[in-house]
TORBA-125354 format. One record per residue (C-alpha): residue number from 1; chain; x, y, z. Coordinates in nm, 3 decimals, always signed. Layout:
<nodes>
NODE bator doke       u       v       w
NODE   NUM    A       X       Y       Z
...
</nodes>
This chain:
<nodes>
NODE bator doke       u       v       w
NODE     1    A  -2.019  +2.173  -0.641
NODE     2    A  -2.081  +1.907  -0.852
NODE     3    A  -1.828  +1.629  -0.985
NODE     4    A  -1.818  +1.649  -1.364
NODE     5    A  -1.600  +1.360  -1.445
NODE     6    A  -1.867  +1.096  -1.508
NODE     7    A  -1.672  +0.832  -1.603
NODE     8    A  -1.390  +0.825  -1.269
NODE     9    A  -1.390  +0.560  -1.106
NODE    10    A  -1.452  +0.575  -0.653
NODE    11    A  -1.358  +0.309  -0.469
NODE    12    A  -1.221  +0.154  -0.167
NODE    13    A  -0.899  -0.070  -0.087
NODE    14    A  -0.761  -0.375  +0.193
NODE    15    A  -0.495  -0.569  +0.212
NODE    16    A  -0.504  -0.938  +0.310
NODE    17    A  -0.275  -0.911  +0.565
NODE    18    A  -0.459  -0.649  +0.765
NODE    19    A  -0.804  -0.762  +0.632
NODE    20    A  -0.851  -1.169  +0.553
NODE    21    A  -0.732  -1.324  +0.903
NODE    22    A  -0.682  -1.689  +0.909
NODE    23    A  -0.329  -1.612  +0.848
NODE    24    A  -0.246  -2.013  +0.846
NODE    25    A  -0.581  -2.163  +0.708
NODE    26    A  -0.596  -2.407  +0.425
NODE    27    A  -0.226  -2.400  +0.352
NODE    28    A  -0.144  -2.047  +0.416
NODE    29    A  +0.208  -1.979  +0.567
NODE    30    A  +0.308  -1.646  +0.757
NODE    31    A  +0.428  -1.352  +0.606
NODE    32    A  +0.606  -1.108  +0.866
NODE    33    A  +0.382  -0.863  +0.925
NODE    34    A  +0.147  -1.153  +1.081
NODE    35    A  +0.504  -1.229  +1.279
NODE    36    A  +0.487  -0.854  +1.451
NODE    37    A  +0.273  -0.847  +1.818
NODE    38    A  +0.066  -0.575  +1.933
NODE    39    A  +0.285  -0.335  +2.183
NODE    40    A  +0.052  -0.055  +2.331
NODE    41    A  +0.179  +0.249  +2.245
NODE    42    A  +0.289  +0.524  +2.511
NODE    43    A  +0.154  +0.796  +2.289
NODE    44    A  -0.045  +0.841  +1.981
NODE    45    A  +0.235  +0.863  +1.680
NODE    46    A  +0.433  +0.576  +1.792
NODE    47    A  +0.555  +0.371  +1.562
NODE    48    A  +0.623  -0.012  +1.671
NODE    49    A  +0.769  -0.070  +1.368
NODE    50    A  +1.161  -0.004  +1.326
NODE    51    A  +1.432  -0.181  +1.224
NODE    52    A  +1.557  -0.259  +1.479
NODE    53    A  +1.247  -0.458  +1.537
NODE    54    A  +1.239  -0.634  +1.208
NODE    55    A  +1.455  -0.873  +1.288
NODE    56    A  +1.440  -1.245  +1.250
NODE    57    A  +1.520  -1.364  +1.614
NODE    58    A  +1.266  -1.095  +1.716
NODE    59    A  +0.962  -1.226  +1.508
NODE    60    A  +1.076  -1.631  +1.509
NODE    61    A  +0.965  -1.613  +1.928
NODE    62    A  +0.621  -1.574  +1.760
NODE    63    A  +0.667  -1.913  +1.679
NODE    64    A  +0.569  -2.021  +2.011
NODE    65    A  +0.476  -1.725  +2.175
NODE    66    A  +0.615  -1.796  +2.525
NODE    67    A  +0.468  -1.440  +2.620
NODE    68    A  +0.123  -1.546  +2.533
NODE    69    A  +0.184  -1.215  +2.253
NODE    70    A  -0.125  -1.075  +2.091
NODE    71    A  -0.075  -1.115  +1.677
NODE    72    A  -0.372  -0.857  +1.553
NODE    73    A  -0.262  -0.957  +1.172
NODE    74    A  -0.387  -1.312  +1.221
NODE    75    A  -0.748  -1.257  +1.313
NODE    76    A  -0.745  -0.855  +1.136
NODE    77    A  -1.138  -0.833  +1.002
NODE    78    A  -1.188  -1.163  +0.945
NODE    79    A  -1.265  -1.108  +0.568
NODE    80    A  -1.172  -1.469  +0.534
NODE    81    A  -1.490  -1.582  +0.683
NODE    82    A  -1.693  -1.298  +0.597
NODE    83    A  -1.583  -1.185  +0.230
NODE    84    A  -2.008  -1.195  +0.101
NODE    85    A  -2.096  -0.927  +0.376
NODE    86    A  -1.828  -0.725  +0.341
NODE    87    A  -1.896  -0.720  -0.056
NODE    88    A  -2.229  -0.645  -0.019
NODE    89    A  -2.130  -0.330  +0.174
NODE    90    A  -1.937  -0.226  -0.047
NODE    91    A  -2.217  -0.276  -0.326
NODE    92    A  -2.410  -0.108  -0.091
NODE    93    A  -2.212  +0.191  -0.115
NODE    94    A  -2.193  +0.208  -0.441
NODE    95    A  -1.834  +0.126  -0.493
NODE    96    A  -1.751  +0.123  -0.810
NODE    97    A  -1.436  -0.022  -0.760
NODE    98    A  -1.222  -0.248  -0.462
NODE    99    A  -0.835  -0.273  -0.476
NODE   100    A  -0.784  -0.534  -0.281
NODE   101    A  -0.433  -0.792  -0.225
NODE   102    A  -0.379  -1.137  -0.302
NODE   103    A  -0.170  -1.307  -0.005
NODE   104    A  +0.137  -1.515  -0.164
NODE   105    A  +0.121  -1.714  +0.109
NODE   106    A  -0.216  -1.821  +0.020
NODE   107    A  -0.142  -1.946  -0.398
NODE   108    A  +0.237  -2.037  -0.315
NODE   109    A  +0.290  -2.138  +0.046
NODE   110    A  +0.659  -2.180  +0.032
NODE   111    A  +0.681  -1.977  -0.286
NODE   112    A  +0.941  -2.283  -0.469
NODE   113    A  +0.601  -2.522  -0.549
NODE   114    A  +0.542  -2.654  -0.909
NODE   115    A  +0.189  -2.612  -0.828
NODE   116    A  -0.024  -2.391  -0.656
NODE   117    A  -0.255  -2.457  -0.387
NODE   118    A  -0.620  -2.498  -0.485
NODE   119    A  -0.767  -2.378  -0.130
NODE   120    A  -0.592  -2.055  -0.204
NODE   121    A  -0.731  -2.029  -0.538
NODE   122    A  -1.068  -2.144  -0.476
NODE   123    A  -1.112  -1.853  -0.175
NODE   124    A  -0.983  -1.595  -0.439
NODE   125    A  -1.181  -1.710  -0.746
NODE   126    A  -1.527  -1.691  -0.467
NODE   127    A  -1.414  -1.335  -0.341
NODE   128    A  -1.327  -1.213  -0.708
NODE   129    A  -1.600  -1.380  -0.898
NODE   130    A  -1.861  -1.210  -0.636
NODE   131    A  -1.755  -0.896  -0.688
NODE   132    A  -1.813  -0.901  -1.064
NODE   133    A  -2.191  -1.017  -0.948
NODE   134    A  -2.206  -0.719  -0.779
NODE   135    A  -2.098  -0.481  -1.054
NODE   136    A  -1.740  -0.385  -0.869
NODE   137    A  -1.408  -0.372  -1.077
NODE   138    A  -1.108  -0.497  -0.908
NODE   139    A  -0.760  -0.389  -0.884
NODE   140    A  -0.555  -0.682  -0.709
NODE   141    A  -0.206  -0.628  -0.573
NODE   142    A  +0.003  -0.950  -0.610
NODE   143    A  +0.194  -0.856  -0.330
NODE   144    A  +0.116  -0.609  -0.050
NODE   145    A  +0.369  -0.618  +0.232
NODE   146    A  +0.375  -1.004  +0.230
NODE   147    A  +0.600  -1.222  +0.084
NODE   148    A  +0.636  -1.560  +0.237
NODE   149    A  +0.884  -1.578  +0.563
NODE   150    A  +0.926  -1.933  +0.398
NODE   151    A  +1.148  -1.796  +0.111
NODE   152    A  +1.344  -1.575  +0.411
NODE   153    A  +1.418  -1.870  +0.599
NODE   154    A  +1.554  -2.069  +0.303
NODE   155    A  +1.618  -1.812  +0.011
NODE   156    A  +1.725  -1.555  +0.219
NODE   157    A  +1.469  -1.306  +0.095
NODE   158    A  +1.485  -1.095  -0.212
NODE   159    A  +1.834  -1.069  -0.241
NODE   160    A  +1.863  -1.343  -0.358
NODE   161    A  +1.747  -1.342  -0.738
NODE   162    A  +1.570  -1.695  -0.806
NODE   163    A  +1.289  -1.497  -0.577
NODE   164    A  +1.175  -1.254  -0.921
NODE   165    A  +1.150  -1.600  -1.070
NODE   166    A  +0.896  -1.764  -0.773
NODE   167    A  +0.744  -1.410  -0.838
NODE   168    A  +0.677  -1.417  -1.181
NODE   169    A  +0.538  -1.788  -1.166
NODE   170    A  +0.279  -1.605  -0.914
NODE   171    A  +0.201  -1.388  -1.135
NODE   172    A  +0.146  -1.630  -1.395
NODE   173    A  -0.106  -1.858  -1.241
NODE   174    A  -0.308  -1.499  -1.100
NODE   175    A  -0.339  -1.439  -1.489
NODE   176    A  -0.392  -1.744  -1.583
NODE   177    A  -0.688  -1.824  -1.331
NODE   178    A  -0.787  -1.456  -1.295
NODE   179    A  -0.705  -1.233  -1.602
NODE   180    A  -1.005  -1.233  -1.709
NODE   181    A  -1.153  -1.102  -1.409
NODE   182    A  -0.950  -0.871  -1.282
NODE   183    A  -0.955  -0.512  -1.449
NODE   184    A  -0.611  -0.385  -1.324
NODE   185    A  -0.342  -0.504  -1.181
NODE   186    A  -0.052  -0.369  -0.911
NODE   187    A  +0.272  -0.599  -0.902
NODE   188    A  +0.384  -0.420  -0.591
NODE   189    A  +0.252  -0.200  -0.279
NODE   190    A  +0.436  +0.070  -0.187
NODE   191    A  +0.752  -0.093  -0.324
NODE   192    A  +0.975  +0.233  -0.229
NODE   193    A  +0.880  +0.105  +0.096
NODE   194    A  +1.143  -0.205  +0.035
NODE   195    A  +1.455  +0.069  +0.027
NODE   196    A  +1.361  +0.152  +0.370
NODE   197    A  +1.221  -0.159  +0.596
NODE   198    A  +1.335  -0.469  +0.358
NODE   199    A  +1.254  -0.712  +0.599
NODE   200    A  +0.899  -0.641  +0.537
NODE   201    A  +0.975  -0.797  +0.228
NODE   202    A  +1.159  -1.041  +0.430
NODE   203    A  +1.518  -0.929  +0.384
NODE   204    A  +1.683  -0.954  +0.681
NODE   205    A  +2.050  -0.808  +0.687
NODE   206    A  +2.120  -1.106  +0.953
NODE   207    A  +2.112  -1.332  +0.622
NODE   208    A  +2.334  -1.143  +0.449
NODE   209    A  +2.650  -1.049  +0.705
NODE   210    A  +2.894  -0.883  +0.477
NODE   211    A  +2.658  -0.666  +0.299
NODE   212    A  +2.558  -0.323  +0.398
NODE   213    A  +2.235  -0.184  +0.510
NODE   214    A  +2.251  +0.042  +0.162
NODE   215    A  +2.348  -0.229  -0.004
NODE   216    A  +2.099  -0.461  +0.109
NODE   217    A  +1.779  -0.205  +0.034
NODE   218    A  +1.864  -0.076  -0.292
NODE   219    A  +1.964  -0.486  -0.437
NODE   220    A  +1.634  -0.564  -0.264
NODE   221    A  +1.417  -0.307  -0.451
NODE   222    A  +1.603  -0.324  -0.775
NODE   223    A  +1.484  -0.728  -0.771
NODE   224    A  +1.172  -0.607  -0.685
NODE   225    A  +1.172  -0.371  -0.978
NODE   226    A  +1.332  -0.630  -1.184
NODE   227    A  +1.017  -0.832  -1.120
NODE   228    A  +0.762  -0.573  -1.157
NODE   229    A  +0.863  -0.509  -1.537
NODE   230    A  +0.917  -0.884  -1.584
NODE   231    A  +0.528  -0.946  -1.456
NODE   232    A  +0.467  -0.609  -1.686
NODE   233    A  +0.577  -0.785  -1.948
NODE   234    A  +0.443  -1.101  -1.909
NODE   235    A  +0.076  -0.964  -1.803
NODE   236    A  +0.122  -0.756  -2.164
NODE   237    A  +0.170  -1.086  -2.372
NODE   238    A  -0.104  -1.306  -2.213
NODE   239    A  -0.375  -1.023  -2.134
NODE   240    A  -0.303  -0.783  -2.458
NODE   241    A  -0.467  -0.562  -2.232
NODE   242    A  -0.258  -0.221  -2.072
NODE   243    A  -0.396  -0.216  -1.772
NODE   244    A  -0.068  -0.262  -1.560
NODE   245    A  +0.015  -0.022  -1.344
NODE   246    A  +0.262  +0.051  -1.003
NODE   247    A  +0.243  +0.172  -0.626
NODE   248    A  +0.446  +0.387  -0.482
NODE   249    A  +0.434  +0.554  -0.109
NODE   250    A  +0.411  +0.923  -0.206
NODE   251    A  +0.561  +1.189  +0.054
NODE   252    A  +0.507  +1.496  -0.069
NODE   253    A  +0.693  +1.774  +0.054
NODE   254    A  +0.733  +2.199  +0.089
NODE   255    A  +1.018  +2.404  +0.107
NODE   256    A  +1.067  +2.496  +0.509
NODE   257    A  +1.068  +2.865  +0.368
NODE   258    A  +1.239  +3.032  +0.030
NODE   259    A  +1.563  +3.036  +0.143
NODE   260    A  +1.768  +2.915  -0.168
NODE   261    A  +1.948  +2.671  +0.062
NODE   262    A  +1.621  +2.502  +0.186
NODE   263    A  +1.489  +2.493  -0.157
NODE   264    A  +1.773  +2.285  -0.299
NODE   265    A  +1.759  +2.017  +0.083
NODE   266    A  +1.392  +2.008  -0.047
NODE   267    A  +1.468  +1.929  -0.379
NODE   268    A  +1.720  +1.683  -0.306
NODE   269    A  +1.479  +1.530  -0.090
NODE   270    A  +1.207  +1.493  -0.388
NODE   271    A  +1.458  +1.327  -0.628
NODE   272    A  +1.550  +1.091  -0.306
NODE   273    A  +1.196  +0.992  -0.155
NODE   274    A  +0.992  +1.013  -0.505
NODE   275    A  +1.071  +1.114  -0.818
NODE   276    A  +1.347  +0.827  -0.795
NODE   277    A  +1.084  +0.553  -0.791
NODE   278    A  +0.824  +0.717  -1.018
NODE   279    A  +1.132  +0.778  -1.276
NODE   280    A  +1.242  +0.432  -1.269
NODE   281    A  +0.904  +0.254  -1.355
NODE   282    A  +0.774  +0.509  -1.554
NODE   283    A  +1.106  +0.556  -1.753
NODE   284    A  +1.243  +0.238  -1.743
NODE   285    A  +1.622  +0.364  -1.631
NODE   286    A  +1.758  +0.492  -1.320
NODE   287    A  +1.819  +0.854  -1.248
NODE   288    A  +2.144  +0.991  -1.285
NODE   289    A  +2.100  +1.144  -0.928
NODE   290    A  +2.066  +0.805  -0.821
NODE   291    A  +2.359  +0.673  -0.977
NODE   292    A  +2.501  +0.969  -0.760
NODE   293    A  +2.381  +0.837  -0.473
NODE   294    A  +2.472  +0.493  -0.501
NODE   295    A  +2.799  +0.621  -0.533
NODE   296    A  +2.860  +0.796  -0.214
NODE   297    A  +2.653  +0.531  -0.012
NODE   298    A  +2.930  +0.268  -0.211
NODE   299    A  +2.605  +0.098  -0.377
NODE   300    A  +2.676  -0.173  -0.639
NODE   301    A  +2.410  -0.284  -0.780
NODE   302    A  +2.435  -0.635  -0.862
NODE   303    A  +2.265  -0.625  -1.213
NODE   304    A  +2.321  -0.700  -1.567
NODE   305    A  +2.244  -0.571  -1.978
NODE   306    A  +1.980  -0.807  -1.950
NODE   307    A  +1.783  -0.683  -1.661
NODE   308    A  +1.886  -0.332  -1.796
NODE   309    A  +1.683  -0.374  -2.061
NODE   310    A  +1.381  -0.562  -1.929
NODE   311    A  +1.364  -0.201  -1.693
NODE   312    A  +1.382  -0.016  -2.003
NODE   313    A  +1.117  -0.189  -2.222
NODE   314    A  +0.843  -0.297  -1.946
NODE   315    A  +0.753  +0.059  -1.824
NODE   316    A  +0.389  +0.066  -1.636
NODE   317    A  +0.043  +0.177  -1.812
NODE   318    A  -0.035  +0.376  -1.517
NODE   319    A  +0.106  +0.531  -1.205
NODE   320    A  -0.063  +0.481  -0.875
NODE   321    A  +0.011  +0.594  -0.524
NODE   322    A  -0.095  +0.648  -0.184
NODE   323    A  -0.151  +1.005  -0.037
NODE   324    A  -0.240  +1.094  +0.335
NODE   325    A  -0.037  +1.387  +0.442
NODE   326    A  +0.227  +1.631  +0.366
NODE   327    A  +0.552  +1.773  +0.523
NODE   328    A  +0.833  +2.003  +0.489
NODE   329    A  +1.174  +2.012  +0.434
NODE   330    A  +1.430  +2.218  +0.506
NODE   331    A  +1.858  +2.199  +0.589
NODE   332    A  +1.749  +2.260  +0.942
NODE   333    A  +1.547  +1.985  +1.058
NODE   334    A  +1.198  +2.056  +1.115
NODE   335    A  +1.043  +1.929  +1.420
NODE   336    A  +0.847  +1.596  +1.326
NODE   337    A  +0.510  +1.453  +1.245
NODE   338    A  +0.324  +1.126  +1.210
NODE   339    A  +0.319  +0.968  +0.908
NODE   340    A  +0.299  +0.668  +0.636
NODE   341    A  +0.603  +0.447  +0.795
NODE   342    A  +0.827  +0.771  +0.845
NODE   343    A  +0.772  +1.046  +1.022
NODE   344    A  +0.750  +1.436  +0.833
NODE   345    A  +0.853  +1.774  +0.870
NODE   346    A  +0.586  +2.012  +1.080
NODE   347    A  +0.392  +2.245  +0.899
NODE   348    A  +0.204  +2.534  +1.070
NODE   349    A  -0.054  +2.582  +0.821
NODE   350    A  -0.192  +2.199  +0.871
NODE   351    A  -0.388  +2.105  +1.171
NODE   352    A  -0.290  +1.694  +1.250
NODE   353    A  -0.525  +1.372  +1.311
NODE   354    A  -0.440  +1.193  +1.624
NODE   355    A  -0.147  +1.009  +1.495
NODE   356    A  +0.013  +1.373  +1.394
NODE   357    A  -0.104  +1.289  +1.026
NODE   358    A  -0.090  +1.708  +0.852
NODE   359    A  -0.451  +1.692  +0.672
NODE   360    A  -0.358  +1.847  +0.340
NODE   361    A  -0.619  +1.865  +0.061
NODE   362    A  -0.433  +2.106  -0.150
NODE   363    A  -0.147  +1.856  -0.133
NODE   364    A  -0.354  +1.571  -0.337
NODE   365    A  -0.422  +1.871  -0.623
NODE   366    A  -0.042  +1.976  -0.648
NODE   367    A  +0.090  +1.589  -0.619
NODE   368    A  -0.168  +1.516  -0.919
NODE   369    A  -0.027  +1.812  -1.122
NODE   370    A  +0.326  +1.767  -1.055
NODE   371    A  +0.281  +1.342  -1.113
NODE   372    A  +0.105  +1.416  -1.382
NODE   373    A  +0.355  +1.705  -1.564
NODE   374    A  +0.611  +1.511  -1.541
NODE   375    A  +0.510  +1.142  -1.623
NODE   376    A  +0.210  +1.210  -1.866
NODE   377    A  +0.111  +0.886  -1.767
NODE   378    A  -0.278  +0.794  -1.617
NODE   379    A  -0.274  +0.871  -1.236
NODE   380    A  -0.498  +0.648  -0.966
NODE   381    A  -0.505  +0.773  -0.631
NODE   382    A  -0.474  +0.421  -0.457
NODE   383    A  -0.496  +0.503  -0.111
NODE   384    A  -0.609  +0.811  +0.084
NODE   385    A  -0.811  +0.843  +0.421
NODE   386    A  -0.786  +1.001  +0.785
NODE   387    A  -0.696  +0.756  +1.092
NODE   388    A  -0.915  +0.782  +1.422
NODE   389    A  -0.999  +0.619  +1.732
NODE   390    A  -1.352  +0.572  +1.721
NODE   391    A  -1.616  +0.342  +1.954
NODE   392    A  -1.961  +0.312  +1.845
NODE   393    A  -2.247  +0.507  +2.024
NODE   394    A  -2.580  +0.445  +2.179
NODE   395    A  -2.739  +0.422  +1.785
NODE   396    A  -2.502  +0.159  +1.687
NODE   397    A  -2.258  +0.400  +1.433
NODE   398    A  -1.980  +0.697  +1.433
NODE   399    A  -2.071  +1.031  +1.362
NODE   400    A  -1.729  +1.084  +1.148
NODE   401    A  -1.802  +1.413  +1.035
NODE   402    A  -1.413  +1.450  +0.999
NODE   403    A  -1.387  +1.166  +0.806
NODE   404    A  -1.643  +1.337  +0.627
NODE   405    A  -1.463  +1.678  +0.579
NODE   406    A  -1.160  +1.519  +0.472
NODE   407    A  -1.322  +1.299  +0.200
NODE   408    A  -1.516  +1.591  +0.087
NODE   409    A  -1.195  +1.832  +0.087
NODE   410    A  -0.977  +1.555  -0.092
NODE   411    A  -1.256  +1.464  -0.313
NODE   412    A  -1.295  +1.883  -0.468
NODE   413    A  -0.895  +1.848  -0.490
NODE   414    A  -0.913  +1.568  -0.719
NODE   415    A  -1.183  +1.760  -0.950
NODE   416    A  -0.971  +2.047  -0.931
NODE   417    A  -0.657  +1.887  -1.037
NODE   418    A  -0.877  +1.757  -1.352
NODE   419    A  -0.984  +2.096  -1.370
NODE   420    A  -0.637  +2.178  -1.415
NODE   421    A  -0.615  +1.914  -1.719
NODE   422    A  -0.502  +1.639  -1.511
NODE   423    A  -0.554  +1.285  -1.621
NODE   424    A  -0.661  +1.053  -1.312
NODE   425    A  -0.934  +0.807  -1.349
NODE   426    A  -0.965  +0.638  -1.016
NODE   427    A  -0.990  +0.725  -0.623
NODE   428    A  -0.968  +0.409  -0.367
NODE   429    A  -0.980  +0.550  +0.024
NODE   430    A  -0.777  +0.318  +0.254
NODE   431    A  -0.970  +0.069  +0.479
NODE   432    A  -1.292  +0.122  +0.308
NODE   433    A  -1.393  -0.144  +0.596
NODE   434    A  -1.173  -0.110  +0.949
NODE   435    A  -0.869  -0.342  +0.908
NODE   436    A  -0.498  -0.363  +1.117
NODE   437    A  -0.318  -0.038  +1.073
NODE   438    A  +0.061  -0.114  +0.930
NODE   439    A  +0.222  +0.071  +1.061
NODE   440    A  +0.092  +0.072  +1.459
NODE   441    A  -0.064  -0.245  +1.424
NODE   442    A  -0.370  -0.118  +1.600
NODE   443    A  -0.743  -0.168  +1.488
NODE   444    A  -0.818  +0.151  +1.738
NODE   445    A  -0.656  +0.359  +1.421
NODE   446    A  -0.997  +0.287  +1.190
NODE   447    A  -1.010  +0.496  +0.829
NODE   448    A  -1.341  +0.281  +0.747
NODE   449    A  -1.671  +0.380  +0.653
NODE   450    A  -1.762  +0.042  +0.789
NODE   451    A  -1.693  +0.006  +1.156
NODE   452    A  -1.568  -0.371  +1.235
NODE   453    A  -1.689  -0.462  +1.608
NODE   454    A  -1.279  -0.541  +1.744
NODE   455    A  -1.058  -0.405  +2.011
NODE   456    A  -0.665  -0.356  +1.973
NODE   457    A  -0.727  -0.710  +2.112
NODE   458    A  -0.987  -0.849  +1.907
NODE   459    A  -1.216  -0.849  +2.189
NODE   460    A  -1.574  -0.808  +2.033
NODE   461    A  -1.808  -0.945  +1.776
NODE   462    A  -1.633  -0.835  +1.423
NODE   463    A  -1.957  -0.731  +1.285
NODE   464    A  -1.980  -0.465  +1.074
NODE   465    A  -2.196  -0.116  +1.121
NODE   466    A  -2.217  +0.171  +0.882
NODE   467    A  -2.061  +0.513  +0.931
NODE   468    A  -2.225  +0.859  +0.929
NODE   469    A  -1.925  +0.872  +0.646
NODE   470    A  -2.119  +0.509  +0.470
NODE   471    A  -2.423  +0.728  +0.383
NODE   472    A  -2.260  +1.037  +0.310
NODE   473    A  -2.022  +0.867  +0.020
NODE   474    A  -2.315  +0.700  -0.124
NODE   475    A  -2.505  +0.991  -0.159
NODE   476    A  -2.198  +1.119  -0.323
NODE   477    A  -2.157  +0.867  -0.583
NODE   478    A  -2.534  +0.847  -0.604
NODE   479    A  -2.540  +1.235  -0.700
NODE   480    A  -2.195  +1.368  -0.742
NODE   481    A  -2.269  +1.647  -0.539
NODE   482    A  -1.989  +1.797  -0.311
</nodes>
C-alpha cells in the first residue's frame, strides 16, 4: 500500500528532560522530574511515579543524596554533548520533522530574571539552527514536564498566578530569538497531565495546606491554560504566523460491552479524561459538564472576566496529542493495564507490550475521526511508539520487527483516517532516539529507532546504533510504501 499524502509531514520527538542531560550545566537549575531516583521495579507495569511520591520532602533528599540515589534524568542521552550526531541521524533517516522541548530551566533559571541566560540560548540557537542545515522542521515545546523547582520553592508553583506571567516572558524571548526558526510551536505537553500529578508542574499541595487536592489540580491547569492562550496570543501578534497549536495526553476508550449503563460510565469518562481539555483550547470556554463537576468536587475556580475572555479569544491553530494504547470502560471496573501515567481498562481483543501497553492501530484511525468531527481543527499525532527492553546483539543493532509492525500498522491507520477525509498533517513517534521513560524512569523501556549504549544505570558508552526499525522508516519515507 502506498502513502498518498505527499505533503504529511514524519517525524520524531524528545524531551530535554529525558534527552539533554547536564541537568545543572551552564546555569541550568532542576526541574522535578530530574529530582525523582531510579527504584527497580518488582514487575514490568510499575509505575514509580504516584503522588504520594511527588512530594517535596521526598525529592529535596536528592539534594544531597545521602543514599548515594541513581538520578537517570540528569545524564538521560546526553543530547547535551552530542546534539550534531544525534541530528545527523535523524537527517539520516529522513526526518522530516523533530518536536523537540526547550528546558525552562535552561533560558530562565529561577524563572523571576529580567534577563535570560545566554548559555541557555546559545545551546538552543546551535541545536535549532543545525537542524534547519539539515532540512528538518521543528516543533519546540516551551515546557514539557519541567518547570523550574526554583519557582516551587519560592512561588509555590502554579497556583500561584505571577507564574503565567514568568511564563509568558519565556515565551517571549523563545520568539524573539527563535521565531523565525521554529515552524510550530506547543505551549504545553500533555497539560491534562497537570489535573492529575501537579507537582510535576511543581505544585505541591504541602504549599498550599487549606486547599484541596481538586482544588489544587483544576486552579493549577486553568493557570496553565490561562497561559497557553496568553502565549497564543502573543505568538499571533509577533509571528503573524498560525502555527500554534496544543498537547494533550489522549486516552481513548471503548464501551466494556453495549449495556446502556456502561455506555453512559464510558461516556462520562470521555467528557472527563478528553473531550474536557480538547473543548477548552479548541473552544475557548469550559464545558458545562465540567462546570458540573467542579461543582460536586466543591471546585472554585479562582478566575476572572478577564481571563474568561483571553480563553475565549486565543483558541489553538491546531490540536496535537499523544496516542499509544487504548482501554475500556465500563460501571464495573475492568481489570487494569499499563499505560501513559494511568493505568486502563483490559481489552481482550488487544495483545499488550511488556509494560501491559494494549497495541491498538484501529484506535489511532477512530481517535483521528472522532478529534477531527468534532473540532474541525488540523490534527498532529505528536507522540506514538511501542516500549521494549532491548540489548544489542552480536551485529551491533535490534532486530525490532515489532517496533516495526506497530509503526507499519499505525502508519496505514493514519492514511486510512485521511482516507476517511481526515485532516492531519504530521506524525512524530516518541523517542525517535532512546531517552528516560516518564513515567518508569527506566532507559531499559527504549521506543527508539536509535539505540543509545546506557543501562537503567547509565552504565555504558551512550553511543548511538541504528535499529532494524532505522532502515525500515527510511525506506518508508524514501518510498512511501507500506
Amino acid at each position: 500500500m502506498k502513502f498518498t499524502k505527499k505533503d504529511f509531514l514524519w517525524g520524531g520527538a524528545t524531551a530535554a528532560n529525558q534527552f539533554e542531560g547536564e541537568f545543572n550545566k551552564d546555569g541550568k537549575s532542576w526541574s522535578v522530574l530530574e529530582m525523582m531516583p531510579y527504584i527497580k521495579l518488582e514487575e514490568r507495569g510499575g509505575m514509580p511515579l504516584s503522588n504520594s511520591k511527588l512530594s517535596k520532602e521526598y525529592l529535596e533528599k536528592s539534594f544531597e543524596n545521602k543514599e548515594g540515589l541513581h538520578y537517570p534524568k540528569r545524564i538521560a542521552s546526553d543530547h547535551y554533548n552530542r546534539y550534531k550526531e544525534d541530528i545527523d541521524l535523524l537527517a539520516e533517516a529522513k526526518i522530516d520533522v523533530y518536536r523537540m522541548s526547550i528546558a525552562w530551566g535552561r533560558i530562565y533559571p529561577n524563572g523571576d530574571e529580567s534577563k535570560p541566560n545566554e548559555k541557555g540560548l546559545e545551546f538552543y540557537r546551535n541545536v535549532l539552527t543545525y537542524c534547519k542545515q539539515k532540512g528538518i522542521k521543528l516543533m519546540v515545546t516551551l515546557n514539557h514536564y519541567d518547570t523550574p523547582y526554583t519557582i516551587a520553592q519560592k512561588y509555590g508553583g502554579w497556583m500561584n498566578k505571577e507564574v503565567i506571567n514568568m511564563f509568558v516572558k519565556y515565551a517571549k524571548t523563545l520568539f524573539t530569538e527563535f521565531g523565525d526558526i521554529v515552524d510550530y510551536w506547543l505551549p504545553f505537553n500533555e497539560i491534562n497531565v497537570c489535573s492529575i500529578f501537579p507537582m510535576m508542574s511543581a505544585t505541591f499541595p504541602e504549599d498550599h495546606p487549606n486547599v484541596s487536592f481538586d482544588q489544587l489540580r483544576f486552579q493549577t491547569l486553568h493557570n496553565q491554560l490561562v497561559a497557553q492562550a496568553k502565549v497564543v496570543q502573543l505568538g499571533h501578534e509577533m509571528l503573524k504566523k498560525k502555527i500554534f497549536g496544543c498537547m494533550i495526553a489522549n486516552m481513548t476508550n471503548y464501551p466494556m460491552d453495549c449495556n446502556p449503563v456502561n455506555i453512559i460510565e464510558w461516556q462520562k469518562a470521555e467528557q472527563t479524561y478528553r473531550y474536557f481539555y480538547f473543548d477548552i483550547i479548541a473552544k475557548g470556554v469550559y464545558p458545562t459538564y465540567a462546570i458540573k463537576m467542579f461543582e460536586k468536587l466543591n471546585v472554585k475556580l479562582d478566575t476572572n472576566e478577564e481571563e474568561m475572555n483571553i480563553l475565549k479569544n486565543n483558541t489553538v491553530d491546531f490540536l496535537s496529542f499523544s496516542y499509544y494504547s487504548s482501554g475500556i470502560i465500563g460501571k464495573k471496573e475492568a481489570d487494569q493495564s499499563g499505560g501513559n501515567l494511568i493505568s486502563m481498562g483490559k481489552n481482550p481483543f488487544l495483545k499488550e507490550n511488556e509494560w501491559g501497553w494494549q497495541i491498538d492501530p484501529q484506535g489511532l484511525r477512530y481517535t483521528l475521526n472522532d478529534l477531527w468531527d468534532r473540532y474541525n481543527l488540523p490534527l498532529f499525532i505528536s507522540e506514538n511508539g511501542i516500549g521494549w527492553d532491548e540489548k544489542l546483539n552480536d551485529k551491533k543493532t535490534v532486530d525490532d520487527d515489532y517496533r516495526i509492525d506497530y509503526m507499519k500498522q499505525h502508519f496505514m491507520a493514519i492514511h486510512d483516517a485521511i482516507e476517511d477525509g481526515v485532516n492531519v498533517f504530521g506524525y512524530t513517534m516518541w523517542g525517535v532516539i532512546d531517552l528516560v521513560s516518564t513515567s518508569s524512569n527506566e532507559m531499559s523501556k527504549r521506543y527508539g529507532i536509535i539505540y543509545v549504549d546506557y543501562d537503567d544505570l547509565h552504565n555504558g558508552t551512550g553511543d548511538r546504533f541504528k535499529k532494524k526499525s532505522f532502515n525500515w522508516f527510511k525506506n518508508f519515507k524514501e518510498t512511501l510504501e507500506l
